[in-house]
N, CA, C and O atoms as a CHARMM CRD file, in Angstrom:
* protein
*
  288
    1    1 UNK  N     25.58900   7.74900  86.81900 PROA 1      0.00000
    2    1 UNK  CA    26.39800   6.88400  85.97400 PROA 1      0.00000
    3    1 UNK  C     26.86200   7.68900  84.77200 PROA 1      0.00000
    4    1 UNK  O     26.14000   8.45200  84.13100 PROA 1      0.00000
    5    2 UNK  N     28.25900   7.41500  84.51400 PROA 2      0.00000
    6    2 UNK  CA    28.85200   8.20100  83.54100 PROA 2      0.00000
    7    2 UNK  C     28.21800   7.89200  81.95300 PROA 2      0.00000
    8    2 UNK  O     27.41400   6.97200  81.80200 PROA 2      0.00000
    9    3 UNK  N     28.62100   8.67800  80.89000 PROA 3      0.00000
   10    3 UNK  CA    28.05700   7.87900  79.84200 PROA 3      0.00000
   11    3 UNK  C     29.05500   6.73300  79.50900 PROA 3      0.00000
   12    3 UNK  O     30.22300   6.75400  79.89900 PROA 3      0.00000
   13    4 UNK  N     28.54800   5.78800  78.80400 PROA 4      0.00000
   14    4 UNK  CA    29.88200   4.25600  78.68400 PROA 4      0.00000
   15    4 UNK  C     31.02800   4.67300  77.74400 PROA 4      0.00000
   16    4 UNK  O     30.92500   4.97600  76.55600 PROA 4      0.00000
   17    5 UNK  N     31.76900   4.64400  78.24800 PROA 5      0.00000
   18    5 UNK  CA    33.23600   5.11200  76.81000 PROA 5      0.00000
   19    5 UNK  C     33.73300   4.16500  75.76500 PROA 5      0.00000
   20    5 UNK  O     34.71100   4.28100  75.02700 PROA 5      0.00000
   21    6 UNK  N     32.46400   2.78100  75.89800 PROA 6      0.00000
   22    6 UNK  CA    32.47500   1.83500  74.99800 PROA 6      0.00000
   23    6 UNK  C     31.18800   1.23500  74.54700 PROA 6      0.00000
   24    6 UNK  O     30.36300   0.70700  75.29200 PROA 6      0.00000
   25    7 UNK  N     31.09500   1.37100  73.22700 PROA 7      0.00000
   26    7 UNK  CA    29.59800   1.03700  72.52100 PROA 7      0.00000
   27    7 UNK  C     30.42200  -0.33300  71.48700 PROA 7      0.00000
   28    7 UNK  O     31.27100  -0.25200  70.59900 PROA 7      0.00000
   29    8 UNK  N     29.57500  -1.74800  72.21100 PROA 8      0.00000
   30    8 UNK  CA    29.96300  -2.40600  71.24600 PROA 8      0.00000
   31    8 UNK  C     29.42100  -3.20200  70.91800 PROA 8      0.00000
   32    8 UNK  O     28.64600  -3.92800  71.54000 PROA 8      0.00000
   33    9 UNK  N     29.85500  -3.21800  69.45700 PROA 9      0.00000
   34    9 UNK  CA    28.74900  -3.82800  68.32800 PROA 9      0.00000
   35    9 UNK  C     28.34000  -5.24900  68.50900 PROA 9      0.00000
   36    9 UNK  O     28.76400  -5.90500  69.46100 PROA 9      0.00000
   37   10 UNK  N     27.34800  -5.84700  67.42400 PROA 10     0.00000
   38   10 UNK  CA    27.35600  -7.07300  67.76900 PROA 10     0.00000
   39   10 UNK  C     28.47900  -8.25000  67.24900 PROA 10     0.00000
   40   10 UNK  O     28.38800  -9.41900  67.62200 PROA 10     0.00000
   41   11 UNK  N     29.36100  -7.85200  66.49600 PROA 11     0.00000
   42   11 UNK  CA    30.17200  -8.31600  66.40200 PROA 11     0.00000
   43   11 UNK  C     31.15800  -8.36900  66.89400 PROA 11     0.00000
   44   11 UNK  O     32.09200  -8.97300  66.36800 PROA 11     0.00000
   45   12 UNK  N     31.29100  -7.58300  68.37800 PROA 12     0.00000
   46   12 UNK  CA    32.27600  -7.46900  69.32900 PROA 12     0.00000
   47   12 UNK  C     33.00100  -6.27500  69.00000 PROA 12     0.00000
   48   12 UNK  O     33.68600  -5.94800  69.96900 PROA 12     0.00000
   49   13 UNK  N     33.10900  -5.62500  68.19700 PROA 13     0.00000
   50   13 UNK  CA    33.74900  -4.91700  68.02200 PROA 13     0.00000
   51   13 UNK  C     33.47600  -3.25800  68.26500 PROA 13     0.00000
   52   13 UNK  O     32.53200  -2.83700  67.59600 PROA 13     0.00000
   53   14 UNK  N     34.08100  -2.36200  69.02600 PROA 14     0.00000
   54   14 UNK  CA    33.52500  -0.99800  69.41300 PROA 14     0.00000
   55   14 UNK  C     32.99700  -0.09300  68.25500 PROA 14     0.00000
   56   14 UNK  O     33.63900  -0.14300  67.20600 PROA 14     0.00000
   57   15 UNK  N     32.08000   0.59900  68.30300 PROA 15     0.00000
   58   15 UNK  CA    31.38600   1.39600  67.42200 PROA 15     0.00000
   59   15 UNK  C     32.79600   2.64700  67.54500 PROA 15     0.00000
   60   15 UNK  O     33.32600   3.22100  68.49600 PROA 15     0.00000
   61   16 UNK  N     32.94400   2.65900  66.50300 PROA 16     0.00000
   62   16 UNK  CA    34.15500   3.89400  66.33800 PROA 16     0.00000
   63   16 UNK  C     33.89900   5.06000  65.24100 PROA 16     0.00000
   64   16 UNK  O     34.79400   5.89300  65.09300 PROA 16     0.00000
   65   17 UNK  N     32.49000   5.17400  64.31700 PROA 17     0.00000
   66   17 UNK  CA    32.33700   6.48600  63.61200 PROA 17     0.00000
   67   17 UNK  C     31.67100   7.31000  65.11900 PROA 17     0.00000
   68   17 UNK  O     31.06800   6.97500  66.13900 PROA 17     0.00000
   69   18 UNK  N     32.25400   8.64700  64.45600 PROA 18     0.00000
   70   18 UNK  CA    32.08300   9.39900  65.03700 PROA 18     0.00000
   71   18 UNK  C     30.44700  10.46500  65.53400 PROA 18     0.00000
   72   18 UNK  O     30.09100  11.02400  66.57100 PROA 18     0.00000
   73   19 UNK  N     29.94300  10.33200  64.37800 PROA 19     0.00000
   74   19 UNK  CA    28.37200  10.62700  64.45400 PROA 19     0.00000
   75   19 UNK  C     27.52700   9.25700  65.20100 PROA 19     0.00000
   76   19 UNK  O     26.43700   9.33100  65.76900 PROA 19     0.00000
   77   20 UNK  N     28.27700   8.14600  65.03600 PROA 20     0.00000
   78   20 UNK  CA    27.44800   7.20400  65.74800 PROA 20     0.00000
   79   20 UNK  C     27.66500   7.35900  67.42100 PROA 20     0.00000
   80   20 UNK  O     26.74800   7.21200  68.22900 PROA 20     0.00000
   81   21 UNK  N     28.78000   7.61800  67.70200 PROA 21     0.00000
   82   21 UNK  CA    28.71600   8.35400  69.12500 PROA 21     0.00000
   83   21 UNK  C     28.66500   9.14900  69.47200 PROA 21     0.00000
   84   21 UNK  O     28.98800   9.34600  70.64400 PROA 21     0.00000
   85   22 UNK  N     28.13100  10.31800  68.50000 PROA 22     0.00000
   86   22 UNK  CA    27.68500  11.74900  69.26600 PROA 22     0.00000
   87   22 UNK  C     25.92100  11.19400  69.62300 PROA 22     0.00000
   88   22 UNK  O     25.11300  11.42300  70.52300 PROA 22     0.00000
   89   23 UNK  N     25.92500  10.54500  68.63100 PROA 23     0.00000
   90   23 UNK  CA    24.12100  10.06300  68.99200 PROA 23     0.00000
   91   23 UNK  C     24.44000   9.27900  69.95700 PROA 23     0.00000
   92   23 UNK  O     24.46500  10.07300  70.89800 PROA 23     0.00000
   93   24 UNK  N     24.63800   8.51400  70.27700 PROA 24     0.00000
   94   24 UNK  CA    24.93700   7.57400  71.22200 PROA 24     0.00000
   95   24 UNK  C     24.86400   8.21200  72.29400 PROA 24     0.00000
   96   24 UNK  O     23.72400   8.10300  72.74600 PROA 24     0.00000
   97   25 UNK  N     25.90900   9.20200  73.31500 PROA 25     0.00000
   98   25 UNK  CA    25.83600   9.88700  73.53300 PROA 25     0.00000
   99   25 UNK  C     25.05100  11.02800  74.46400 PROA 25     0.00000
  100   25 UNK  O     25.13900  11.30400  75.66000 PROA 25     0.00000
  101   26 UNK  N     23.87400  11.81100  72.87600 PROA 26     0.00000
  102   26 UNK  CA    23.14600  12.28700  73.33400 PROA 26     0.00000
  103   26 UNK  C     22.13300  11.46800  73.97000 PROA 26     0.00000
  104   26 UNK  O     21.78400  11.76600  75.11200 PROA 26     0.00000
  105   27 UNK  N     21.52500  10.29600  73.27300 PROA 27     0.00000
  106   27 UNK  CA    20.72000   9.91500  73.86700 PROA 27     0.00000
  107   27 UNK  C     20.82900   8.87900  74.97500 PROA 27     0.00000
  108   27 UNK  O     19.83700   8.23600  75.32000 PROA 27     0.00000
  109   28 UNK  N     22.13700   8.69500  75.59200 PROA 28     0.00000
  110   28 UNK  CA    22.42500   8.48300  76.96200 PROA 28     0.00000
  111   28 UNK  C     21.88200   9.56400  77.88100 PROA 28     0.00000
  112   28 UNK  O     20.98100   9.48900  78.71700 PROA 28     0.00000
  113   29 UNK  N     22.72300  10.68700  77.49000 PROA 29     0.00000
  114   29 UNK  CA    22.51500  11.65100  78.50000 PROA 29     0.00000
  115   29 UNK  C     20.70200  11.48200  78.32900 PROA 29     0.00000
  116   29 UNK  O     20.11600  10.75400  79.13100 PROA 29     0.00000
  117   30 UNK  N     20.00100  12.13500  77.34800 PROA 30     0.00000
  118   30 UNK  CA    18.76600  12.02100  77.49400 PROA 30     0.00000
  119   30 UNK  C     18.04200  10.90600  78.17900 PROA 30     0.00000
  120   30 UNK  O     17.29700  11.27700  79.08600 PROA 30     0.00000
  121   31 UNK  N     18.10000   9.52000  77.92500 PROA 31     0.00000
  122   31 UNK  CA    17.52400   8.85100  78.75000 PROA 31     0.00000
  123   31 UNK  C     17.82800   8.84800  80.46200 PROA 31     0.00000
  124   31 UNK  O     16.94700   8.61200  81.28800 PROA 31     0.00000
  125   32 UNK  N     19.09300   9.12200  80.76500 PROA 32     0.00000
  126   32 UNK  CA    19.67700   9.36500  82.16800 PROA 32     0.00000
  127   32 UNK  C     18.46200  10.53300  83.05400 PROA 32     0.00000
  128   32 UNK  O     17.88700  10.39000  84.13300 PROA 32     0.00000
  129   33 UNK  N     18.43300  11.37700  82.30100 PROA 33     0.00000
  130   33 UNK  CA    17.80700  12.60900  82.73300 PROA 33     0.00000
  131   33 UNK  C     16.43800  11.73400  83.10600 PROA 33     0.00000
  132   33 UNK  O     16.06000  11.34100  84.21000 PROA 33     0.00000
  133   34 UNK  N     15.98800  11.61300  82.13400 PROA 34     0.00000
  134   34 UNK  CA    14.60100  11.21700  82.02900 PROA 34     0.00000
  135   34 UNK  C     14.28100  10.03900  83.26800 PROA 34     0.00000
  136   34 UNK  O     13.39800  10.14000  84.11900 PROA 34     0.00000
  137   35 UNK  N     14.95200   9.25700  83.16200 PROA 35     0.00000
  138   35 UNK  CA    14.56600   8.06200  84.12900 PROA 35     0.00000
  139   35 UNK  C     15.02800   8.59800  85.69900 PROA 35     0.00000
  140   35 UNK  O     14.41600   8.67500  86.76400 PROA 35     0.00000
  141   36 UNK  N     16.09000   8.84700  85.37900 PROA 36     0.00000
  142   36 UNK  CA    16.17700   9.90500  86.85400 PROA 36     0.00000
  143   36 UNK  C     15.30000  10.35800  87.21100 PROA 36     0.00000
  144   36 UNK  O     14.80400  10.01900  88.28500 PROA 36     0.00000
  145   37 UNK  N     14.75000  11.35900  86.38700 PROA 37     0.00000
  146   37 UNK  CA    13.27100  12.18800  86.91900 PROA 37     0.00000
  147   37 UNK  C     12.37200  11.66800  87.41600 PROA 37     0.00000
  148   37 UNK  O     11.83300  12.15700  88.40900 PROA 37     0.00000
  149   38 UNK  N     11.88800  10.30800  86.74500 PROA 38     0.00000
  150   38 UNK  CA    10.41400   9.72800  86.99300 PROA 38     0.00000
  151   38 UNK  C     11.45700   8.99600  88.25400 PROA 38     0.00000
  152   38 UNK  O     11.10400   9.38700  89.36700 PROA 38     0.00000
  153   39 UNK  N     11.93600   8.60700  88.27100 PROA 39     0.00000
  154   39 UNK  CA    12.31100   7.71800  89.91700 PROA 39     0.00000
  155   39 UNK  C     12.08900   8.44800  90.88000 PROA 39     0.00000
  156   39 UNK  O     11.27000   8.18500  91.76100 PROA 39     0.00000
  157   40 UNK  N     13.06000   9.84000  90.81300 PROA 40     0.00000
  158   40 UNK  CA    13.01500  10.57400  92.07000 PROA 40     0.00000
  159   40 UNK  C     11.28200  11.04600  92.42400 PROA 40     0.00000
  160   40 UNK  O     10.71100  10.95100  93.51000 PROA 40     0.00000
  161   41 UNK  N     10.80900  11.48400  91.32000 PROA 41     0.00000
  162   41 UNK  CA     9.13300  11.61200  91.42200 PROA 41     0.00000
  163   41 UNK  C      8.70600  10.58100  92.09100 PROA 41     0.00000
  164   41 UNK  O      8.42500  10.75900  93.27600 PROA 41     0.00000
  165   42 UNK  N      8.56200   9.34600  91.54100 PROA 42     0.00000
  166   42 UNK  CA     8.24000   7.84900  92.19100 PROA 42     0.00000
  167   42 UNK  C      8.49400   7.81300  93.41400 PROA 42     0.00000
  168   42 UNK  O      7.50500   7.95900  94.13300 PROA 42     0.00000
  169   43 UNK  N      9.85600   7.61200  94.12700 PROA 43     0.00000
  170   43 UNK  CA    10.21100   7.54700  94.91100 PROA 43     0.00000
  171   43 UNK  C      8.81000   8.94400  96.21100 PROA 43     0.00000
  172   43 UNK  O      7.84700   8.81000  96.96500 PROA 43     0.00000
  173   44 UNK  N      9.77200  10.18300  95.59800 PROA 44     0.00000
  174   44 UNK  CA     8.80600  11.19600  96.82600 PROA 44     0.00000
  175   44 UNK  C      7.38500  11.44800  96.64000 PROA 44     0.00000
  176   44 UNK  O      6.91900  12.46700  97.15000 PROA 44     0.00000
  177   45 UNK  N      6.58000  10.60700  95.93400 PROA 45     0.00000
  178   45 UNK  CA     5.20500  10.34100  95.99500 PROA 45     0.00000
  179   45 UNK  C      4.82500   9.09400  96.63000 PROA 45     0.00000
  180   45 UNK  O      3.62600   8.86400  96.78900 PROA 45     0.00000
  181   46 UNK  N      5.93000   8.04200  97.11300 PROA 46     0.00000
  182   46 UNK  CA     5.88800   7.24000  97.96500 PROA 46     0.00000
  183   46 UNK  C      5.76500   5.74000  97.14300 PROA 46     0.00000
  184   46 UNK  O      5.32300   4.72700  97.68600 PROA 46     0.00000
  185   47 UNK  N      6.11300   5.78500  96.11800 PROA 47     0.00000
  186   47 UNK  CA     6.78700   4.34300  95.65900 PROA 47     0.00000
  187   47 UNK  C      7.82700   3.90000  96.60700 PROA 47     0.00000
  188   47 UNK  O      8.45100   4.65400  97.35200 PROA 47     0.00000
  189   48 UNK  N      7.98200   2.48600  96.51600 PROA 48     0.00000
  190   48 UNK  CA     9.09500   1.91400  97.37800 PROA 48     0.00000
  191   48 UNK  C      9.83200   2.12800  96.41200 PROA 48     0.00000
  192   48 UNK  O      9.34000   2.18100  95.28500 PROA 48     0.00000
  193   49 UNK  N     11.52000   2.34500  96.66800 PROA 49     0.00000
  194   49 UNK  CA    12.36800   2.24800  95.75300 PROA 49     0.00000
  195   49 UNK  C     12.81800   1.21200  95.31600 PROA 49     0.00000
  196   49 UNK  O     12.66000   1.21100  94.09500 PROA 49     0.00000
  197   50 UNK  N     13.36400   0.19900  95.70800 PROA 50     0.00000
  198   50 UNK  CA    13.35300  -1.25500  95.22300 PROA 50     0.00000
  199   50 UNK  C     12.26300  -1.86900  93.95900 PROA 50     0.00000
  200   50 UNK  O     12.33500  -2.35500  92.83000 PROA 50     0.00000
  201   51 UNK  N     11.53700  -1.59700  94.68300 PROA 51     0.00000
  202   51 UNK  CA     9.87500  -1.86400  93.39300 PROA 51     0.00000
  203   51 UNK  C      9.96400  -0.72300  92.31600 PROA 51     0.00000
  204   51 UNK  O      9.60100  -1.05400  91.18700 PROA 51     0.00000
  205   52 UNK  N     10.38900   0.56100  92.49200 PROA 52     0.00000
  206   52 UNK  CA    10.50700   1.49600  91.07400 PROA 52     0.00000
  207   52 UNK  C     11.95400   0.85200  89.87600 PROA 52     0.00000
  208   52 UNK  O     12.14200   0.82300  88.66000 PROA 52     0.00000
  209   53 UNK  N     12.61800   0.47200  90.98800 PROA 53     0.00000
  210   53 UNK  CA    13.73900   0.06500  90.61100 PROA 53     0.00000
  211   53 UNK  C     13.87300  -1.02500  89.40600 PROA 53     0.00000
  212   53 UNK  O     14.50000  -1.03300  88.34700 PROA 53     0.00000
  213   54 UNK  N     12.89800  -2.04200  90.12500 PROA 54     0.00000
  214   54 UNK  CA    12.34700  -3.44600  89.86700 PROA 54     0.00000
  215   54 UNK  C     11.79900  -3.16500  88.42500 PROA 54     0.00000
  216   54 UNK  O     12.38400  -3.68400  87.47400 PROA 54     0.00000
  217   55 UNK  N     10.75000  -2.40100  88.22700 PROA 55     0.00000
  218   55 UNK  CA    10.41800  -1.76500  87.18800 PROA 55     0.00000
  219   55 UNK  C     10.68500  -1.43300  86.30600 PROA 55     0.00000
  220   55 UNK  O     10.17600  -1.91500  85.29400 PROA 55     0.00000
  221   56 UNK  N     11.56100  -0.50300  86.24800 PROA 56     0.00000
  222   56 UNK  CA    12.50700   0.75000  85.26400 PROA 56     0.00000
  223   56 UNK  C     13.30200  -0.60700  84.49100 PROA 56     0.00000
  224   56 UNK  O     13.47900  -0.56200  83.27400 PROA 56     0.00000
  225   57 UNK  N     13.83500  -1.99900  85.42900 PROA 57     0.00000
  226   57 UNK  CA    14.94100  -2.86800  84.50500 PROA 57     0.00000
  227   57 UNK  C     13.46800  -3.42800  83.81100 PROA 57     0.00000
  228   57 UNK  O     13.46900  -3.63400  82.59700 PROA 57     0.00000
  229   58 UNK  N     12.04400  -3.70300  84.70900 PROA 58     0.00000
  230   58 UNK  CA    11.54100  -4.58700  83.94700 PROA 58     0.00000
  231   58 UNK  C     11.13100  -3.58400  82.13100 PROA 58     0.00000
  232   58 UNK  O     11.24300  -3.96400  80.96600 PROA 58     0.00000
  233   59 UNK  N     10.70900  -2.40100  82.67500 PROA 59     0.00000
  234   59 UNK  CA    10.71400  -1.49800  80.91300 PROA 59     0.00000
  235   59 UNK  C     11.54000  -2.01300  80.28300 PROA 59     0.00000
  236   59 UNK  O     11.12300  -2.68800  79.34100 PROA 59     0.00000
  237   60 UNK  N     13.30800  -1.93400  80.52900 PROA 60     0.00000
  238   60 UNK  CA    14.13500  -1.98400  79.71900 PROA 60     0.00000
  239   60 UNK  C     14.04700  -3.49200  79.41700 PROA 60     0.00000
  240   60 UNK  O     14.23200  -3.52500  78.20000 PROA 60     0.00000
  241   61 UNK  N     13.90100  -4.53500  79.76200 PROA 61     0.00000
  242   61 UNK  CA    13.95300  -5.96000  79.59000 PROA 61     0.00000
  243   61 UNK  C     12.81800  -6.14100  78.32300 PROA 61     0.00000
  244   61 UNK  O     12.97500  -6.69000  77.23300 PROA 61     0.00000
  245   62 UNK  N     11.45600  -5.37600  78.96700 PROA 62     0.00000
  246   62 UNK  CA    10.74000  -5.68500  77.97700 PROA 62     0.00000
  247   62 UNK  C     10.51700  -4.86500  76.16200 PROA 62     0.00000
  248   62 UNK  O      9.62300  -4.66900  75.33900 PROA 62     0.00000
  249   63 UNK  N     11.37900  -4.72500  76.26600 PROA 63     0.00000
  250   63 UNK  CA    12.21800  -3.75900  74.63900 PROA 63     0.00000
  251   63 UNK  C     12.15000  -4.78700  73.34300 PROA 63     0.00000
  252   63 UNK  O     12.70200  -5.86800  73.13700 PROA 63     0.00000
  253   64 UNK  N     11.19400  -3.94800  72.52300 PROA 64     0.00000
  254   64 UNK  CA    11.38300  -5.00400  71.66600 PROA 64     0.00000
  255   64 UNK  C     12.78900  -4.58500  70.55500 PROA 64     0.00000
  256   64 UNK  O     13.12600  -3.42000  70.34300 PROA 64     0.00000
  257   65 UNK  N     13.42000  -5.70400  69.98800 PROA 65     0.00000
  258   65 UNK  CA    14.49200  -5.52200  69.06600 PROA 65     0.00000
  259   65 UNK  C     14.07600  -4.95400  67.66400 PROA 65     0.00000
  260   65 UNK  O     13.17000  -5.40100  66.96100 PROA 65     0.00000
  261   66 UNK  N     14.95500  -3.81400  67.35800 PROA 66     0.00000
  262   66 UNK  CA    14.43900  -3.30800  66.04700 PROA 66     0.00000
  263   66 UNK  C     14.97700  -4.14300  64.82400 PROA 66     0.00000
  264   66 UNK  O     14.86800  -3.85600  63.63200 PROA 66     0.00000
  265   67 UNK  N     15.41900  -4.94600  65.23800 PROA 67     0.00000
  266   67 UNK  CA    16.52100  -6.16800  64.28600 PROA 67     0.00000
  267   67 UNK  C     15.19100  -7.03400  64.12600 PROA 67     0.00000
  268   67 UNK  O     14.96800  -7.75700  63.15500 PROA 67     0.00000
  269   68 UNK  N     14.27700  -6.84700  65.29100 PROA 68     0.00000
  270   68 UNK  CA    13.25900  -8.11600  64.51700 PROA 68     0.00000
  271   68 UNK  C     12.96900  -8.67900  63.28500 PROA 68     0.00000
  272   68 UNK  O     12.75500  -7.77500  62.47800 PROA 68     0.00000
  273   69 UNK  N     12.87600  -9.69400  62.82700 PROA 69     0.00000
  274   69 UNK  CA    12.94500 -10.62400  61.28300 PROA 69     0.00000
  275   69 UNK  C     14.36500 -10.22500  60.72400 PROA 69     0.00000
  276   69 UNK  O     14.43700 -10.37100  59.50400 PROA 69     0.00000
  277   70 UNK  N     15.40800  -9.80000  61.27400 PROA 70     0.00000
  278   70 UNK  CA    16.47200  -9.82400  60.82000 PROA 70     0.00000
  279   70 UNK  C     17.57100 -11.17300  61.89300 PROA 70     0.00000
  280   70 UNK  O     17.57000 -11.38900  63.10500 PROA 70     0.00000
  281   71 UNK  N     18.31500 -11.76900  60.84700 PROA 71     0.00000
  282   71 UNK  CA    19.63100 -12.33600  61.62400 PROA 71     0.00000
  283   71 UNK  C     20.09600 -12.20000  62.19300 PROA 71     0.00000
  284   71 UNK  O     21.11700 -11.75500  61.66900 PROA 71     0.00000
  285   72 UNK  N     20.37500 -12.27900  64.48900 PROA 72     0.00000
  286   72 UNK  CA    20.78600 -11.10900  64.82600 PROA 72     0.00000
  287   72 UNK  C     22.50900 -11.66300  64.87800 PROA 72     0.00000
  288   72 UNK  O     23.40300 -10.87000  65.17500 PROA 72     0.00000
């Protein structure tokens, strides 16, 4: 998956400074790498893929918000 060519805010509106999408960005690419890795590992150590799969969204689901006690 490519990185997204749209980051947008919570006010609907696209993140457009420029340091906010070089970070952005990098740490696409970085997480890409990373979760890639542990799947394909998962996978050829004999995880089912569906169930690693199942997983990896349930990590991301269970994320806590750094906005917590803030208005979101």
């Amino acid at each position: 998956m490519d990185t997204p060519t749209l980051w947008v805010q919570d006010n609907g509106q696209p993140v457009t400074c420029t340091e906010k999408l070089r970070v952005l960005e990098e740490n696409w690419t970085e997480l890409h790498d990373v979760v890639r890795d542990a799947f394909e590992d998962a996978v050829l150590m004999g995880v089912n893929e569906q169930a690693m799969r199942d997983t990896l969204m349930a990590l991301v689901a269970s994320l806590a918000s750094p906005k917590k006690g803030q208005a979101a």
